[in-house]
C-alpha positions as CSV (number, residue, x, y, z in Angstrom):
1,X,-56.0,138.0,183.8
2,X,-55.8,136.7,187.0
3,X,-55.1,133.2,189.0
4,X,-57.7,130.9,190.0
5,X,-58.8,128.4,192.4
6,X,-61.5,125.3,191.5
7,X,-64.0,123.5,193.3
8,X,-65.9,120.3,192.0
9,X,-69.0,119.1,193.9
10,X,-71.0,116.0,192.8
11,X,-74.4,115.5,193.5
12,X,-76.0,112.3,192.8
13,X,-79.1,112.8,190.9
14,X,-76.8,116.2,189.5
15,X,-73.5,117.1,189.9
16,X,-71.8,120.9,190.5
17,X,-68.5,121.9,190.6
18,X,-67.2,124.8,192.2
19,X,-63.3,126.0,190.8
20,X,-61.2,128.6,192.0
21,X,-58.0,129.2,189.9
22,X,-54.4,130.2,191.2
23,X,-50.9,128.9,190.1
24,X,-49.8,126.7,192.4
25,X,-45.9,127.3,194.0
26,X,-45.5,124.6,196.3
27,X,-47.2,121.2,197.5
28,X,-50.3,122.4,199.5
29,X,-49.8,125.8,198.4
30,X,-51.6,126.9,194.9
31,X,-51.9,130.6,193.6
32,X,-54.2,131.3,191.1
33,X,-57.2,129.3,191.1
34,X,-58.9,125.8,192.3
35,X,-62.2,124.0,192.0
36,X,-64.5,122.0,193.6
37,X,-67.3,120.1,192.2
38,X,-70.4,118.3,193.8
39,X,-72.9,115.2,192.3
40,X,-76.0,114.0,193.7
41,X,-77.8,110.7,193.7
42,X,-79.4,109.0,192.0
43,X,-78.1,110.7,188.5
44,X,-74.8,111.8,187.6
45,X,-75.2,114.5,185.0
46,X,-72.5,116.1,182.2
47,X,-70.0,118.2,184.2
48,X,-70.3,121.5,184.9
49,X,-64.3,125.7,189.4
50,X,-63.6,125.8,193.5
51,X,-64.9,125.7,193.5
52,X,-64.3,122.1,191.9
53,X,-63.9,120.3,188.6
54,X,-60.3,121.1,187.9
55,X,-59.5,123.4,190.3
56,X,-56.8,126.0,189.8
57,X,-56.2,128.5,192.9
58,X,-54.6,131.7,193.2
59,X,-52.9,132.4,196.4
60,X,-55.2,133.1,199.0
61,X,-57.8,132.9,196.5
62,X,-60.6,131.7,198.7
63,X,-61.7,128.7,198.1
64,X,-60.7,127.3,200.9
65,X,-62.8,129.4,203.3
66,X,-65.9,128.9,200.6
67,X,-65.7,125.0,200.3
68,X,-65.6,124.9,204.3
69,X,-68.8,127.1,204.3
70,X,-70.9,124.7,201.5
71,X,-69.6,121.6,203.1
72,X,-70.9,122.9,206.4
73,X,-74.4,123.8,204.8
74,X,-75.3,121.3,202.1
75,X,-77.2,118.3,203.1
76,X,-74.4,114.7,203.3
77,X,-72.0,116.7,201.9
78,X,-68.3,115.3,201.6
79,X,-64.8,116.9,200.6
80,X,-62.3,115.4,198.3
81,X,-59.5,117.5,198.3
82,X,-56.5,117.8,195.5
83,X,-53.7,118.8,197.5
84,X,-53.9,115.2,199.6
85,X,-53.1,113.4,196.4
86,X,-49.2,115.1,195.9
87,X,-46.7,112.8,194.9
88,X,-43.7,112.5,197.5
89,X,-41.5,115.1,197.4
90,X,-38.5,113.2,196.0
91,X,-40.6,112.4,192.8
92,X,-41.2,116.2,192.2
93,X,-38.7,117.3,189.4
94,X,-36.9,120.0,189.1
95,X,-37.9,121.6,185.8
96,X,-36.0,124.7,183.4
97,X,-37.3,127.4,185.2
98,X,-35.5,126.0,188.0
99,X,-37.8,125.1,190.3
100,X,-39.6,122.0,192.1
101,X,-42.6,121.3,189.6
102,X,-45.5,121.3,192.0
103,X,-47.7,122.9,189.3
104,X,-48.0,120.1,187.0
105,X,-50.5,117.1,186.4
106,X,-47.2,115.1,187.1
107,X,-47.3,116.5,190.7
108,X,-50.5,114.3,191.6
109,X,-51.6,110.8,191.4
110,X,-55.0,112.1,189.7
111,X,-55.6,108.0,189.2
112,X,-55.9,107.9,192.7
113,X,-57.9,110.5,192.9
114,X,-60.4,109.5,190.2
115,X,-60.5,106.1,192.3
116,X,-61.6,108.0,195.3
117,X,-64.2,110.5,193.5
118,X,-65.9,107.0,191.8
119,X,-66.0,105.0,195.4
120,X,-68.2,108.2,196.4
121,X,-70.3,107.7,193.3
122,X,-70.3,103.8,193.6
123,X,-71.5,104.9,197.2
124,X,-72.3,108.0,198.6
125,X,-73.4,106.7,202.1
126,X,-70.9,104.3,202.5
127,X,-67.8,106.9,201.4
128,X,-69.7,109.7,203.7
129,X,-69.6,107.5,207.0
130,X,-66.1,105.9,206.6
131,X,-65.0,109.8,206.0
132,X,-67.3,110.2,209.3
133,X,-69.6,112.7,207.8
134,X,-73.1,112.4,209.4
135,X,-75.4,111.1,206.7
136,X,-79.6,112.0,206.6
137,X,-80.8,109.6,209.5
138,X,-82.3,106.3,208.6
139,X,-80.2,106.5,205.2
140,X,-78.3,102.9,204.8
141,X,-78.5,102.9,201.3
142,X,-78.7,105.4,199.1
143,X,-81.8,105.9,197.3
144,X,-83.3,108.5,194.7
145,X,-84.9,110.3,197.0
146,X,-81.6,111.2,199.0
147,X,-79.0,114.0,198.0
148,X,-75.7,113.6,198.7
149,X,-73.0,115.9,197.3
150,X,-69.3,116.0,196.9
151,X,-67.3,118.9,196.8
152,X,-63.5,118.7,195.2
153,X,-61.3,121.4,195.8
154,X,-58.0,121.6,193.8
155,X,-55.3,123.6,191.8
156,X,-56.1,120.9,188.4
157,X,-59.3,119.7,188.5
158,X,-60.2,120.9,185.2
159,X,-56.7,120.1,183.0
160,X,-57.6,115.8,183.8
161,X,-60.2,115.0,181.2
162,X,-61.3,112.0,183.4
163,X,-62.2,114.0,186.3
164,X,-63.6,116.8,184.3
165,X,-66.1,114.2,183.2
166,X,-67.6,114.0,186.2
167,X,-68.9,117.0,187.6
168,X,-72.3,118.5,187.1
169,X,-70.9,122.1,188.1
170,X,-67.6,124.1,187.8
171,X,-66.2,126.8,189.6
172,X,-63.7,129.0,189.0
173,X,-62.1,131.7,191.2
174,X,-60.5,133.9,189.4
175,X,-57.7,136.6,191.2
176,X,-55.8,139.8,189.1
177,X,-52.2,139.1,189.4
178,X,-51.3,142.3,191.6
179,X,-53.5,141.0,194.3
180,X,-52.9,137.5,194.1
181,X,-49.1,138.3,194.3
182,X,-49.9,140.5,197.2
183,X,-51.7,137.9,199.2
184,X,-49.2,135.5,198.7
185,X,-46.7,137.8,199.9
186,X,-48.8,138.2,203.2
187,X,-49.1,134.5,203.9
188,X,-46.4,132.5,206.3
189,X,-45.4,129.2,204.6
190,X,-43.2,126.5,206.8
191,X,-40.3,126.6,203.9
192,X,-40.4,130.1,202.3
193,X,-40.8,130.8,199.1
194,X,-38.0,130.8,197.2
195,X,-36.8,134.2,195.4
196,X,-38.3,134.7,191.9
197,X,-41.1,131.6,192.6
198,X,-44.5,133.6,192.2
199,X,-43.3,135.5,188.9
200,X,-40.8,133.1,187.3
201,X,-43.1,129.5,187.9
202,X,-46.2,130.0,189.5
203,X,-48.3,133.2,187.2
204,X,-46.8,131.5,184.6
205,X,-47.9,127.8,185.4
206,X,-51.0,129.3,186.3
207,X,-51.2,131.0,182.4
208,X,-50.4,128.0,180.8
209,X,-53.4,126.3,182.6
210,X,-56.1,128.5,182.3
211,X,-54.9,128.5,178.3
212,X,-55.2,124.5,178.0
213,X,-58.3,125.0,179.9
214,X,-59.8,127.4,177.4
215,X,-58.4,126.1,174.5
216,X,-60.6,122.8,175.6
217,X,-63.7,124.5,176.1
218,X,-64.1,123.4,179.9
219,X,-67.6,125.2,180.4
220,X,-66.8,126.9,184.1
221,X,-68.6,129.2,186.2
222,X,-66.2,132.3,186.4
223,X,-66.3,133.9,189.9
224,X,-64.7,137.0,190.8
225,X,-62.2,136.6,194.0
226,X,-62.5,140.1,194.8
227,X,-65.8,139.7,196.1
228,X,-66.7,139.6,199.4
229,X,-66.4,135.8,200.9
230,X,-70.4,136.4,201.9
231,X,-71.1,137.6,198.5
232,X,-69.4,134.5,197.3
233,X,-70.5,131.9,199.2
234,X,-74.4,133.5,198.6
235,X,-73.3,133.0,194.9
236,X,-72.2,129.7,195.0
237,X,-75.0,128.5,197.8
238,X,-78.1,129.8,195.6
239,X,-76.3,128.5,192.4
240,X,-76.4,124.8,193.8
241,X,-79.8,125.0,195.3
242,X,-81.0,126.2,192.2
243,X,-79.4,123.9,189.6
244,X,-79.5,120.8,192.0
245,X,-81.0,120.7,194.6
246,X,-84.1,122.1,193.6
247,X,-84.2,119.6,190.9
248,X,-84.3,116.8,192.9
């Protein structure tokens, strides 16, 4: 078992997530795994972690580093990304285990973040230059011959059944637990860690997520984060050209 990070991406005409998977210990801060996912115009298909959909991140997981790469090198490509849609920190309970609850659905406004993944649906062009994302030149309304793609990164893209709906694509980065605790371990937060977070809330957070997520039948693309970043971005790159782009 390991954690896991998610990406989403939407592409209108098709959509791909991308998901990486790892529990998440602190606002900002997610082991385990996340997710992005990514749609293109002009047809939003079923969705498809990441890096995307839900996405669930192990510590140092990844995805971060892989949705900066794809957002770089697909074409009118925008980023939604989880971790901006925490709640304040004075709404975060404190639950049994003892600790702040940052690992939850609770954690999030996930409505707000719906609302922002449908204005980029509602209008790609329009959401890409008021993000200031360069758009394909002469593009002032989207049409079906453009492609325009969103990428979602997050720790719970794939546990929200409204956002699952939406991608075309889902990624999931998955991390063993010896090496996700070890990156963590190597990694400098502002406020520490406190003792016992990783193994008495965070793995197990993480465990009881990837469980829901099975137990739903989420259809993700598992990718290993012990790969090379270069062998995953080529993964993930080829993946999107080939079920979206290509199809356009």
């Amino acid at each position: 078992m390991g954690e896991d990070d998610h990406s989403g991406i939407l592409h209108e005409g098709a959509r791909a997530a991308l998901r990486e998977r790892s529990p998440r210990g602190r606002a900002g801060r997610a082991p385990g795994g996340s997710g992005a996912g990514a749609a293109r115009r002009p047809h939003l298909g079923p969705g498809v972690p990441s890096a995307g959909g839900e996405r669930r991140l192990v510590t140092n997981g990844g995805k971060t580093t892989l949705t900066n790469r794809l957002i770089k090198a697909l074409p009118n490509c925008c980023v939604v990304h989880q971790d901006d849609f925490f709640k304040p920190q004075d709404q975060i309970e404190v639950g049994e285990d003892g600790f702040k609850q940052w690992d939850v659905l609770d954690s999030l406004d996930m409505e707000a973040m719906v609302s922002t993944v449908r204005a980029w649906i509602e209008n790609p062009v329009k959401f890409a230059r008021s993000h200031g994302v360069n758009v394909t030149p002469g593009s002032k309304e989207p049409t079906s011959q453009d492609i325009h793609i969103l990428v979602i990164e997050g720790f719970l893209l794939y546990n929200y059944k409204p956002l699952i709906d939406l991608f075309d694509i889902r990624y999931y980065l998955a991390v063993p637990y010896d090496e996700c605790k070890r990156r963590r371990s190597t990694r400098n937060y502002t406020v520490p860690d406190p003792p016992g977070l990783f193994d008495g809330h965070v793995w197990p957070m993480y465990l009881k997520h990837r469980k829901e997520m099975e137990d739903c039948g989420v259809d993700v693309v598992y990718l290993d984060g012990l790969k090379s970043r270069e062998e995953l971005y080529n993964q993930v790159f080829e993946d999107i050209h080939n079920k979206l782009l290509n199809c356009s």
